[in-house]
N, C-alpha and C positions, 0 to 999 in steps of 0.2 A: 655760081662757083668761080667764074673770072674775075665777077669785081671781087673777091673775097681773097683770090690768088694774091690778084695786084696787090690789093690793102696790104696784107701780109710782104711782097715783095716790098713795097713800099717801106712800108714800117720798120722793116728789118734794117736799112738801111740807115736808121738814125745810130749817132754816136751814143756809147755808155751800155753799160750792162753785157748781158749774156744772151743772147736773142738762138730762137731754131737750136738749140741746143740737145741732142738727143741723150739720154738720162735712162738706165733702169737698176732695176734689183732684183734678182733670182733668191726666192727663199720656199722654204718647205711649209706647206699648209694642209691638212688633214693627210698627210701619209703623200704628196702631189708635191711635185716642184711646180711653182710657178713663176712666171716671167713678169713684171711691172714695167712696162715703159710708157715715157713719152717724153714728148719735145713743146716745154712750156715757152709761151712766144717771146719773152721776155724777164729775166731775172737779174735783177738791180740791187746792191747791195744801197741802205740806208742807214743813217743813225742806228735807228732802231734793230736793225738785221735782214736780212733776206728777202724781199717785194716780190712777186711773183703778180706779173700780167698777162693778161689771156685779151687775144681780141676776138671779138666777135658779130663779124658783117651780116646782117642779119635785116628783114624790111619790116618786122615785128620784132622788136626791144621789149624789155617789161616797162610797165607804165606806171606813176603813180595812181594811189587809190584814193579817190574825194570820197567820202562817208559824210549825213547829214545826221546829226545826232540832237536831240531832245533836250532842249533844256532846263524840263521840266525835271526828267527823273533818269536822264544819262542814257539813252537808249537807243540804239539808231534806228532812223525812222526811212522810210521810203518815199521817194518823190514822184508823184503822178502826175505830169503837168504842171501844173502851179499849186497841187493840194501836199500837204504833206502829211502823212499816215504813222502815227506812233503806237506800237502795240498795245502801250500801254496807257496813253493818256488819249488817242482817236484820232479824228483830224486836227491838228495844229498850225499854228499859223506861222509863215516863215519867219519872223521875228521871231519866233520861238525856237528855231532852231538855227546849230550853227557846224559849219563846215571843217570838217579835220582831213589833213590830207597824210595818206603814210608813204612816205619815200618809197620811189621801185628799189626794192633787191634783186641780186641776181637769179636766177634760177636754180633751183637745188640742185640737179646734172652740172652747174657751171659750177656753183661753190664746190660740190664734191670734188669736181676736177681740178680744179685751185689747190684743195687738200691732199689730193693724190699726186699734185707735185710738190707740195710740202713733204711731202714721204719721201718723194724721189728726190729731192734735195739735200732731207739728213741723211738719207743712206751715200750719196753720192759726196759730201760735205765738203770733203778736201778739196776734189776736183772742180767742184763750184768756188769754193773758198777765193783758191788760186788763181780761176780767170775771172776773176771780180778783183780781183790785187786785194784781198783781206789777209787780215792779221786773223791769229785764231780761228773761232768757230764759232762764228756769228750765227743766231738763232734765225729761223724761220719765223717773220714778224707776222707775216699775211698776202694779203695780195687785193687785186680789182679783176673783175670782169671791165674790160671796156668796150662798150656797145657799139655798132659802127653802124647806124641806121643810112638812111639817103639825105636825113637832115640833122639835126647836131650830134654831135657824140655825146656816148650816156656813161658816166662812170659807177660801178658798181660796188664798193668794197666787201670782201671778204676774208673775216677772222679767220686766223690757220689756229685749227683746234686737232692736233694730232689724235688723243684718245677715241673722239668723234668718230673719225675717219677711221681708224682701224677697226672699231664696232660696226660702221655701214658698211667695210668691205669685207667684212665674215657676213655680214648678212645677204653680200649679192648673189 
């Protein structure tokens, strides 16, 4: 939790954007008021509209995914040592197979939280608008998880998909 302060202390202190900025919205949901807040660690007006970054000090980051998949009939196979086991065509030879890697995302809790300041953004619009020095009413483009392990930073991105987000938070 210290080095996580610091980072954040740290970080807050760069020039540009809207950084620790506290944000909510009180609205009526099933017969219940309820209160939305939070304070996204930084929001940056761009070209495009509205960036939203989140950091996150952490000694486990997500990781990319290496998969070894069959060349024979597209299938991924499993590696035992040096033998490689395809469901469907038996043991294969690693010439026969070849390696795909899927980029780490961020975590679903992380993206949802990103999206839940996209919410608090347009509802807050003007008040963000103005201490970003914007014209009009720049759109919510997205945002990144940025990962702050003990060795490189990991950047994450995350689409701000408004609909989304209001569907997962009737469903919490």
């Amino acid at each position: 939790m210290t080095r996580g302060s610091a980072m954040h202390d740290y970080l807050s202190r760069w020039s540009g954007g809207l950084k620790e900025s506290r944000l909510s919205w009180t609205f009526k949901f099933l017969g219940r008021i309820i209160t939305l807040s939070g304070m996204p660690d930084l929001v940056e007006l761009r070209p495009e509209g509205i960036f939203i970054t989140d950091y996150k000090v952490t000694e486990n980051p997500p990781r990319d995914k290496a998969t070894w998949i069959c060349s024979g009939c597209n299938t991924a196979v499993k590696k035992s040592g040096s033998k490689f086991l395809c469901p469907n065509c038996g043991e294969i030879a690693r010439s026969a197979a070849y390696r795909t890697v899927e980029t780490a995302q961020a975590r679903s809790s992380h993206i949802l939280q990103i999206n839940l300041y996209g919410l608090l953004i347009e509802k807050n619009l003007r008040q963000v608008a103005a201490a970003l020095g914007a014209t009009g009413s720049p759109p919510v483009c997205g945002g990144e998880v940025l990962y702050l392990p003990p060795t490189l930073p990991m950047r994450c991105p995350v689409p701000y998909n408004r609909e989304t987000t209001m569907l997962s938070s009737r469903k919490a």
